[in-house]
Backbone as a chain_set.jsonl record, in Angstrom:
{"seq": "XXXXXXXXXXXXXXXXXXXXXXXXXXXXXXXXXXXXXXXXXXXXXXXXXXXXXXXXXXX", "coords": {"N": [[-4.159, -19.736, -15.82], [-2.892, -21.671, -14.756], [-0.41, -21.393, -15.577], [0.453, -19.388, -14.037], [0.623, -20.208, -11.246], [2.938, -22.075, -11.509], [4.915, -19.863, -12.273], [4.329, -18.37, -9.79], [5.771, -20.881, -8.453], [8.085, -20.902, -9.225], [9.63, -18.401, -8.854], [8.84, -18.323, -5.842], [10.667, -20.015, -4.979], [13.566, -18.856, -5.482], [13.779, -17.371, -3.239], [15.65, -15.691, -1.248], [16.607, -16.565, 2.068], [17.309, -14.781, 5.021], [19.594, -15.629, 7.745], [19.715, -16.87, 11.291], [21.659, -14.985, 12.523], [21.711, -12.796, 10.948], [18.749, -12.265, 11.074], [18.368, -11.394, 13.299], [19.677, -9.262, 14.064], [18.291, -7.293, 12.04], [15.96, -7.94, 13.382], [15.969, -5.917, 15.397], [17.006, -3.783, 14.821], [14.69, -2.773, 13.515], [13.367, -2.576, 16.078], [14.377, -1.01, 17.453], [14.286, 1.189, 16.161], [11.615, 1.987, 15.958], [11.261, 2.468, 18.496], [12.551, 4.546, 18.665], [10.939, 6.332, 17.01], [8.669, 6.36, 18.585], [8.853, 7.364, 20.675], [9.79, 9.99, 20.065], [7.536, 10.782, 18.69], [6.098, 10.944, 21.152], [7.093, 12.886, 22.771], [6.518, 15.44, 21.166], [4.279, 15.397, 21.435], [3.932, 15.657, 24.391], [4.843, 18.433, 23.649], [3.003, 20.108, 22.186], [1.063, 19.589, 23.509], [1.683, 20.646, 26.082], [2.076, 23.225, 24.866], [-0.413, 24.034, 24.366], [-1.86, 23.667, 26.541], [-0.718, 26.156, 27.816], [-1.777, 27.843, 26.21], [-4.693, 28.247, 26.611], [-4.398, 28.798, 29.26], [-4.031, 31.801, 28.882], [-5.745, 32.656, 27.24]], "CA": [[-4.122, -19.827, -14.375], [-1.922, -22.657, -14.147], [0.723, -20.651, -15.696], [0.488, -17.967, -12.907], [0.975, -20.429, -10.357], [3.839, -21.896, -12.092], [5.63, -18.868, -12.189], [4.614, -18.579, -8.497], [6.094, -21.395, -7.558], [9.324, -20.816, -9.825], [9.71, -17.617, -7.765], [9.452, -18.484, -4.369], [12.314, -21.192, -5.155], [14.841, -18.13, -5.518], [13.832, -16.445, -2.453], [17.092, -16.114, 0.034], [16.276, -16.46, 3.257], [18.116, -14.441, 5.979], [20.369, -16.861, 8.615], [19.607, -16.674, 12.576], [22.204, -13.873, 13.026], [20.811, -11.524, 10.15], [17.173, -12.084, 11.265], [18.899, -11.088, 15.454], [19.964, -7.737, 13.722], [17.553, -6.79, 11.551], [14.893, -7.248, 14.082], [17.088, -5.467, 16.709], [17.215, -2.562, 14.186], [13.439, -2.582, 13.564], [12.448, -2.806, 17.255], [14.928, 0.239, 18.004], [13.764, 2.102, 15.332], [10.333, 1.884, 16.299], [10.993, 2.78, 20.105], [12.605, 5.669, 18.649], [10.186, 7.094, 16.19], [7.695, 6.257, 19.529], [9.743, 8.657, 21.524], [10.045, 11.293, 18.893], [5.992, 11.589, 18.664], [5.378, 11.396, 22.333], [7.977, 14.249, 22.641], [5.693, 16.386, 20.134], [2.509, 15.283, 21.692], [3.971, 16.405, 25.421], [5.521, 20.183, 23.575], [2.094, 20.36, 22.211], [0.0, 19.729, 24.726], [1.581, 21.839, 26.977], [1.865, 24.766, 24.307], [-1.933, 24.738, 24.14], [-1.999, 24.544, 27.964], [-0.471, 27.797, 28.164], [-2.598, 29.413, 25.739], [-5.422, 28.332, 27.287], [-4.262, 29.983, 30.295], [-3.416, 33.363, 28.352], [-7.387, 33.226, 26.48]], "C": [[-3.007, -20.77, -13.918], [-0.153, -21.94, -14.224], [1.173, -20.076, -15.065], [1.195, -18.962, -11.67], [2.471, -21.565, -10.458], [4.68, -20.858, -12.375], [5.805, -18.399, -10.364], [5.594, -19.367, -7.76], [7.606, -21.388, -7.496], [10.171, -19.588, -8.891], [10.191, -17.706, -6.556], [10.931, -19.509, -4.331], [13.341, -19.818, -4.696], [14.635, -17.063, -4.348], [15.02, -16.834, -1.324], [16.007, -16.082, 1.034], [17.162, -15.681, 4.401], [18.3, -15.442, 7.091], [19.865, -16.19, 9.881], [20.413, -15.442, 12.746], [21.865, -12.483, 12.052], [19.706, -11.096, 10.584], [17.314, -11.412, 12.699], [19.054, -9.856, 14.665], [19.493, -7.085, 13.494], [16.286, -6.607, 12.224], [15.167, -6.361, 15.069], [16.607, -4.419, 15.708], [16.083, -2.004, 14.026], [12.843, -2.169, 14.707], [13.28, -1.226, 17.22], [14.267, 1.669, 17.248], [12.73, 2.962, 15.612], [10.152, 2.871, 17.772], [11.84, 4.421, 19.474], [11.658, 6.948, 17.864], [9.058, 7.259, 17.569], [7.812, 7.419, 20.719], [9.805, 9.948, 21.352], [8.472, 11.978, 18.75], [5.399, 11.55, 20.206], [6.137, 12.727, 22.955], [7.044, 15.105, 21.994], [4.778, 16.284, 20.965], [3.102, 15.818, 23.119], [4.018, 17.954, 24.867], [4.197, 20.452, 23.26], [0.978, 20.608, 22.871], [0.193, 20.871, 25.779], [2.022, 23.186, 26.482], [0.123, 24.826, 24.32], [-2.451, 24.629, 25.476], [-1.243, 25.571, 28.353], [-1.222, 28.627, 27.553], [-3.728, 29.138, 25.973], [-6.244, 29.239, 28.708], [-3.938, 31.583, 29.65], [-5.037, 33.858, 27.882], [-8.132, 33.001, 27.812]], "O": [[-2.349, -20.633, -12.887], [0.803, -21.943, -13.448], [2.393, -19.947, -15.168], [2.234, -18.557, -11.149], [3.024, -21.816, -9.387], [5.544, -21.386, -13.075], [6.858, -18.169, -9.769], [6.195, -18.955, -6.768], [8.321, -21.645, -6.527], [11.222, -19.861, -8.311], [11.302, -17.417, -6.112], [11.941, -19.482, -3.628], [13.837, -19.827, -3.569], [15.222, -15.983, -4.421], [15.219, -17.902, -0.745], [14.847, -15.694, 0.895], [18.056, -16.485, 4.664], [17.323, -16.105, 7.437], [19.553, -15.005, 9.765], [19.691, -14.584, 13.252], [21.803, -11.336, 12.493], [19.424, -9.898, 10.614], [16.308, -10.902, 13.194], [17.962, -9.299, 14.775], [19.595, -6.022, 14.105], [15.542, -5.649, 12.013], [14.141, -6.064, 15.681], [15.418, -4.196, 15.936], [16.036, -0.799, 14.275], [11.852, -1.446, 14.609], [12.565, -0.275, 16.905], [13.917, 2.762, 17.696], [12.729, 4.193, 15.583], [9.271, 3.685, 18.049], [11.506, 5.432, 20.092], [11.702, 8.154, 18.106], [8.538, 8.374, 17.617], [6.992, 8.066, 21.371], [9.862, 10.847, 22.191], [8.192, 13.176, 18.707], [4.318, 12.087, 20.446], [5.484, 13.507, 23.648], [6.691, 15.808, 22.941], [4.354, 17.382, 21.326], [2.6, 16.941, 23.167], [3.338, 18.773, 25.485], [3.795, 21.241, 24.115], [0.17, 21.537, 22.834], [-0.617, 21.688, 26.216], [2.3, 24.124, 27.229], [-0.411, 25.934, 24.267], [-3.41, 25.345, 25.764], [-1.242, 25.767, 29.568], [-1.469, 29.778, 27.913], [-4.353, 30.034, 25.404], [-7.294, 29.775, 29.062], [-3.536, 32.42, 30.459], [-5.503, 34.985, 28.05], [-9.338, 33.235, 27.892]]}, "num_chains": 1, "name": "protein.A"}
């Protein structure tokens, strides 16, 4: 057990960290991402909806 957390701790040592202007980008890229995948399924969920309100009206 001790070993484990010894190796843990050896670990986190070598973790980089991203700088203030990496972490501005990368969440920038995430957030956009997001608002576009959000866009992309409410797009589907309107064509859908109103394909099965037409065949509603047709049955």
């Amino acid at each position: 057990m001790v070993e484990f957390f010894k190796d843990f701790i050896a670990e986190s040592k070598r973790i980089v960290w991203p700088n203030k202007s990496e972490l501005i980008v990368k969440t920038a890229n995430v957030i956009i991402f997001a608002l576009i995948v959000a866009i992309i399924i409410f797009g589907m969920d309107a064509v859908f909806s109103y394909a099965l309100q037409l065949l509603r009206q047709v049955v």
